[in-house]
Each structure stands twice: as structure tokens, then as C-alpha cells.
C-alpha positions as CSV (number, residue, x, y, z in Angstrom):
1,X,122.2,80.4,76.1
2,X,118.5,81.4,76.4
3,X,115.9,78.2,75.2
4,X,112.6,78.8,74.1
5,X,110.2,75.7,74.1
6,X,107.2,74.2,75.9
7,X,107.7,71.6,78.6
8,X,105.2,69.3,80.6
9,X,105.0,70.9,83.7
10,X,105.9,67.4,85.6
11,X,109.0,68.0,83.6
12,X,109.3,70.9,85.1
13,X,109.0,69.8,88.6
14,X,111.8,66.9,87.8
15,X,114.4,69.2,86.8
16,X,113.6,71.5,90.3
17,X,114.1,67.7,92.4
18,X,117.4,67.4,90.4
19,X,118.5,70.9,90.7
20,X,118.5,71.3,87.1
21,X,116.7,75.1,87.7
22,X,117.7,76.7,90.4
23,X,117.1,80.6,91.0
24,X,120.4,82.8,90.7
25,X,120.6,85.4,93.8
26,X,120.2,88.5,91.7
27,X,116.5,87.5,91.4
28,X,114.2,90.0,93.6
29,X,112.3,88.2,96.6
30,X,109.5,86.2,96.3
31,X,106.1,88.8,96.6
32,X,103.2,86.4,95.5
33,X,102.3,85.4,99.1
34,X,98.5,86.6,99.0
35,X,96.1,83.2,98.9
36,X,94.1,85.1,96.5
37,X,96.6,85.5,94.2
38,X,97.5,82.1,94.7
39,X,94.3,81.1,93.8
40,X,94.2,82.7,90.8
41,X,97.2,81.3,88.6
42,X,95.7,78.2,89.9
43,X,92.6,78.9,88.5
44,X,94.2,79.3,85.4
45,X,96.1,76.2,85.0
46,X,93.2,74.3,86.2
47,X,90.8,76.1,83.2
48,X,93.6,76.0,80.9
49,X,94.0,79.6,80.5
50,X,97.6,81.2,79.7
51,X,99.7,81.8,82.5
52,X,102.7,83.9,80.3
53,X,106.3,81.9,80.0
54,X,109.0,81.3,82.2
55,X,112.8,82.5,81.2
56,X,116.0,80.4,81.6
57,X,119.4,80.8,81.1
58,X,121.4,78.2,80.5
59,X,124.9,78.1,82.0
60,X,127.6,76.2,83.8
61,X,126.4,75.9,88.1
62,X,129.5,77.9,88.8
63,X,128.5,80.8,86.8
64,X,126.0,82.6,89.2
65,X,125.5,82.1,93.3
66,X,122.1,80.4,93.4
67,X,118.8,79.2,95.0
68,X,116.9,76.3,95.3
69,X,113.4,77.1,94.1
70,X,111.5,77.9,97.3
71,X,114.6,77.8,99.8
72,X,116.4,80.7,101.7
73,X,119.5,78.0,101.4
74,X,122.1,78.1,98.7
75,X,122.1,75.4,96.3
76,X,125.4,73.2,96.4
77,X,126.4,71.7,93.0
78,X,129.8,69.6,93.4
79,X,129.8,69.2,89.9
80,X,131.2,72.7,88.1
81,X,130.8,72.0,84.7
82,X,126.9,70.5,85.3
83,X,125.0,72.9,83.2
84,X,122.2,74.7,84.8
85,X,118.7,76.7,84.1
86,X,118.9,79.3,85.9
87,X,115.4,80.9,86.2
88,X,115.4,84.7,85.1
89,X,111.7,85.0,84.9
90,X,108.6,83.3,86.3
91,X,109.9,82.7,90.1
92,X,106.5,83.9,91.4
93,X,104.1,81.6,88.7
94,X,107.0,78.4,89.2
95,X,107.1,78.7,92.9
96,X,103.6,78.7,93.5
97,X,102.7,76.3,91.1
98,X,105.2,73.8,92.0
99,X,104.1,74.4,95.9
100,X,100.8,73.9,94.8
101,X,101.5,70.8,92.6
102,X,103.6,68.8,94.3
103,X,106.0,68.4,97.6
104,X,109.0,69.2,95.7
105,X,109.7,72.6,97.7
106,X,109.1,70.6,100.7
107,X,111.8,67.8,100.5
108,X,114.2,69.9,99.7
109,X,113.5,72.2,102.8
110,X,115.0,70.4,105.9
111,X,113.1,72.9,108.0
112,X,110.1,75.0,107.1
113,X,111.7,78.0,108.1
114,X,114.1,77.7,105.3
115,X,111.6,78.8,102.9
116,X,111.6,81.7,101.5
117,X,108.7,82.3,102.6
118,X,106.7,80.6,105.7
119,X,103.1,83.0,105.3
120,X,103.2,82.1,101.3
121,X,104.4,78.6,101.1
122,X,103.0,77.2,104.9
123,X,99.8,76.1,102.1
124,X,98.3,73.0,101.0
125,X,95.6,73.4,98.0
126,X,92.4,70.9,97.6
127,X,89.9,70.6,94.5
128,X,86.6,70.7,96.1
129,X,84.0,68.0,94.6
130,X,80.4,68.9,95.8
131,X,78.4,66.4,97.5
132,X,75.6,65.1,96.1
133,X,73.0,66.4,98.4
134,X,73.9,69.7,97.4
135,X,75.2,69.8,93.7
136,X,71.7,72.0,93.0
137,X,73.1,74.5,95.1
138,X,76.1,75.0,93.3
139,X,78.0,75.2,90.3
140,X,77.9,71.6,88.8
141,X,81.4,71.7,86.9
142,X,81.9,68.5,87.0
143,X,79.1,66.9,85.4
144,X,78.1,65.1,88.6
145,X,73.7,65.8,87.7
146,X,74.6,64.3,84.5
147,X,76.7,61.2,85.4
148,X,79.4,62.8,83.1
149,X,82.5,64.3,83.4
150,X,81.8,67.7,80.6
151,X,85.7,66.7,79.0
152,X,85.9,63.3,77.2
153,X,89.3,63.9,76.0
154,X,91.9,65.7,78.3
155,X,94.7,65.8,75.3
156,X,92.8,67.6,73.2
157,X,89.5,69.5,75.0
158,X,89.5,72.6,77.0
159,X,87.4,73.5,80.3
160,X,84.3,75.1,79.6
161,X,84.1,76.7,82.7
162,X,86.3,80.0,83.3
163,X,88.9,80.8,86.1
164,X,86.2,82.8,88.0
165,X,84.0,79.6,87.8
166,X,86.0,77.0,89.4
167,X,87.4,79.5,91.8
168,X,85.1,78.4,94.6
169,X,85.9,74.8,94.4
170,X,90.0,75.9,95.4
171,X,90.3,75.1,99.0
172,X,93.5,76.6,100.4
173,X,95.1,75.1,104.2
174,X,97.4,76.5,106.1
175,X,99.5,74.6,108.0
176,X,102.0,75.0,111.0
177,X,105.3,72.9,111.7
178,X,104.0,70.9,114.3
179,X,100.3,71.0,113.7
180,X,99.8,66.9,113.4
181,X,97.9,67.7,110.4
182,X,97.5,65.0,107.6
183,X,98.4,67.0,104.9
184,X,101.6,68.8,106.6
185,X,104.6,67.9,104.8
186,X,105.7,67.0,108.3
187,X,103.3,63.8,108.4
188,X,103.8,61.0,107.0
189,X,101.6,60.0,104.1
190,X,98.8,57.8,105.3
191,X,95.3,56.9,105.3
192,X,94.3,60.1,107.7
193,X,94.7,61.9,104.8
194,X,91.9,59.3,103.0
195,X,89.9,60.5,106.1
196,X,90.6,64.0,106.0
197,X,89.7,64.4,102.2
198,X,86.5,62.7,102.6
199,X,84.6,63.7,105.5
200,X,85.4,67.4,105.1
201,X,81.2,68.9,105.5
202,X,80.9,71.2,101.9
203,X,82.7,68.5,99.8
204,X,85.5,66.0,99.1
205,X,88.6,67.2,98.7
206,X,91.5,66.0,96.2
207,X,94.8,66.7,97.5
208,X,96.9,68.3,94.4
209,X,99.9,68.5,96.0
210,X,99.6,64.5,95.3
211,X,99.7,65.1,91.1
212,X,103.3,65.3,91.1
213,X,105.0,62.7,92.6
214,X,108.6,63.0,93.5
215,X,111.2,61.8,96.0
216,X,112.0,58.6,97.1
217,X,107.8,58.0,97.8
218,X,106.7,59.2,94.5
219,X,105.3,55.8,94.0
220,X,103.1,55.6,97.2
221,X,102.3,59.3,96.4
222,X,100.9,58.4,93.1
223,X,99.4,55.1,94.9
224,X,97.7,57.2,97.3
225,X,95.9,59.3,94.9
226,X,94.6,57.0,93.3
227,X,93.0,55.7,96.2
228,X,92.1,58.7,97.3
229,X,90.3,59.5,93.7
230,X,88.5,55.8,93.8
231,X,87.0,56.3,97.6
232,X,85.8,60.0,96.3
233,X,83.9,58.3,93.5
234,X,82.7,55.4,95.8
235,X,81.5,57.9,98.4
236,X,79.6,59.6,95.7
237,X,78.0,56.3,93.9
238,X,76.5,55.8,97.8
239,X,75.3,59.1,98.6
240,X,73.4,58.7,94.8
241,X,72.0,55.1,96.0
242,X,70.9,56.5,98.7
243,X,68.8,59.3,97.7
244,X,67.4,56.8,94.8
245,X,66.5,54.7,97.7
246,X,64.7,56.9,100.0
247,X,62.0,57.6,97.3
248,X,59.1,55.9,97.7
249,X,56.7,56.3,94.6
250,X,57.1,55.5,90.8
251,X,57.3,59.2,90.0
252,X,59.6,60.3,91.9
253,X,61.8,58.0,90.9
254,X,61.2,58.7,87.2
255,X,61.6,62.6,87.9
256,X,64.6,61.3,89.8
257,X,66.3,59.5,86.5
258,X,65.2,62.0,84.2
């Protein structure tokens, strides 16, 4: 049976931790291993912009030899008659995206050379926040000059800024297997990653491979973002006191709050 509807993408990401989608073997390889290109559909999610549809067949697990999304491995159901999504369309968008979204590929990759592909999937993605000092030199998206964020309501507003727009605020990592790095899905989540995200020189960084937690850790995942999030916006509130600070007439500061 082929299902049409729309699904929250953490959804999504739940049903590839429990196997629920898998990728049958008669799917071509996966090609979308260019960072640009990466960039892009992440562009587009992040600006809200279409991205086109996935396709999935629903069937029994025993009806096709199958993937797990992102692995060279085959996936082993023990339960036959556990019906499955098998994904005919959208490898390339749902592989990156989850990749980019959360650890899922990861954890269910005991090695990294598993995946089904090391030079497209060895990548950690960071939203880029300006720092203060140098928000007149850039783009300010986020509303940082005005002390507010341009979307009040995230159910029901859309970005005003385009894909193009927000492009330079993507920062993609690569990442090797034993590289020690904070955000290798070999290190254990901790506060070096706090560090990492906010002493990096052109900006902080949020981690959005934290969004979507899963695994046994998706609650300190979800804990650490936060924290992460709070220290970016403390960080900020400083760098603002500061500059307010350092002025030492009237007028300035008036020009300042205006």
C-alpha cells in the first residue's frame, strides 16, 4: 500500500530509530555527497521552502531485502509480519536531513565505515549566530540590532529571509573516526561541546544534530541544547553590556539605544 500524508519530521526520525523505514536494496546508491548540496536542502528546511515529498511503500519486513537509512549493513527484522515503510523515493533529501538533524544514522552505525557513505555523512552542521561586535557586517537574520527575533509565532509565520540568505550562517564539519573532536559521534556528549560552540572566532554555533533527540540519551541531548541555546544568549547579553559600557558620553549612548 502507498500512503500519502504529511508527518512531523521528528516523527520521521522515530520511525528510522525503530526501523519502521528502512531502504529496500533495489534503491540506487546514495549520490548527494557534495556539502553544497547539502547545504542547500538545509537551507530550505531552515527558510521553510518546499523540499518535494518522500515515497513509501508499505509492506510486510520480509517482502524486500533492505537497508537501514544511512548503513551499508542489512537491516535484521525478527519479526516477519512487522509491517514496514520501505522508502521508494527521497533517500537523498531523508538521508541528509536526518544526518543533519539528529544522530540517528550514527547509533545505528557501529562503525563509521558502515555508512554508506564516509565523504557525505563524516558531517556535523552548526547554525552560525553572529557576534555582536560584528552584526553590522553581516546579514542580521536574527533580529539581534533589534533585540527581536523577526518570527513571533513559529506555528504559523514563515522566514522572511530566503535559502540564499541564511546560507552563510550554515557551518559544515567534517569529522574523522578518531579525531577527539566534541562533536564526533564518537565523543561523548559533554560540556566541550558548550566550549566548542561558543568560542568559535566569526560566531556561536548551535549544534543541529542536537534538535532531534534519540537513543537511550535523548534526554541529555535535549538537556544539552538547551544549555547550549541559554549560554549563547548569555554570551550575547555580555558582549551587548559591554559595548554599552565602554561609551563614555550621553550621546553616544543615546545613538547607542536608538
Amino acid at each position: 500500500m502507498i500512503e500519502k500524508n504529511g508527518s512531523d519530521f521528528k516523527e520521521i526520525v522515530r520511525k528510522i530509530e525503530n526501523e519502521d523505514i528502512l531502504l529496500p536494496d533495489f534503491q540506487r546508491e546514495f549520490k548527494w555527497k557534495d556539502e553544497d548540496k547539502q547545504k542547500g536542502v538545509v537551507c530550505s528546511v531552515l527558510s521553510r521552502m518546499p523540499i518535494g515529498s518522500i515515497l513509501l511503500l508499505q509492506s510486510k519486513s520480509d517482502e524486500y531485502a533492505c537497508k537501514r537509512i544511512g548503513s551499508k549493513l542489512d537491516a535484521t527484522i525478527s519479526d516477519s509480519d512487522k509491517v514496514i515503510d520501505f522508502l521508494l523515493d527521497g533517500q537523498q533529501r531523508l538521508t541528509v536531513l536526518a544526518n543533519v538533524f539528529s544522530n540517528v544514522i550514527y547509533e545505528q552505525t557501529e562503525k563509521l565505515t558502515d555508512l554508506i557513505s564516509q565523504q557525505g555523512l563524516k558531517k556535523r552542521f552548526f547554525l552560525r549566530i553572529p557576534k555582536w561586535i560584528n552584526i553590522d557586517k553581516e546579514n542580521d537574520l536574527f533580529g539581534l540590532k533589534r533585540f527581536s527575533f523577526p518570527i513571533q509565532n513559529l506555528d504559523s509565520e514563515d522566514p522572511t529571509f530566503l535559502t540564499g540568505d541564511i546560507k552563510p550562517f550554515i557551518e559544515c564539519l567534517n569529522f574523522t573516526a578518531n579525531d577527539k573532536t566534541p562533536y564526533n559521534p564518537n565523543s561523548n556528549l559533554s560540556t566541550d561541546l558548550d566550549t566548542f560552540c561558543l568560542s568559535n572566532e566569526t560566531g556561536y554555533l548551535i549544534p543541529l544534530f542536537l534538535l532531534c533527540p534519540t537513543g537511550d540519551d535523548a534526554n541529555l541531548i535535549g538537556d544539552r541544547f538547551e544549555i547550549i541555546i541559554e549560554d549563547i544568549a548569555k554570551k550575547i547579553k555580555d558582549e551587548i553590556s559591554l559595548s554599552y559600557g565602554a561609551l563614555k558620553t550621553d550621546a553616544e549612548k543615546k545613538s547607542f539605544l536608538n
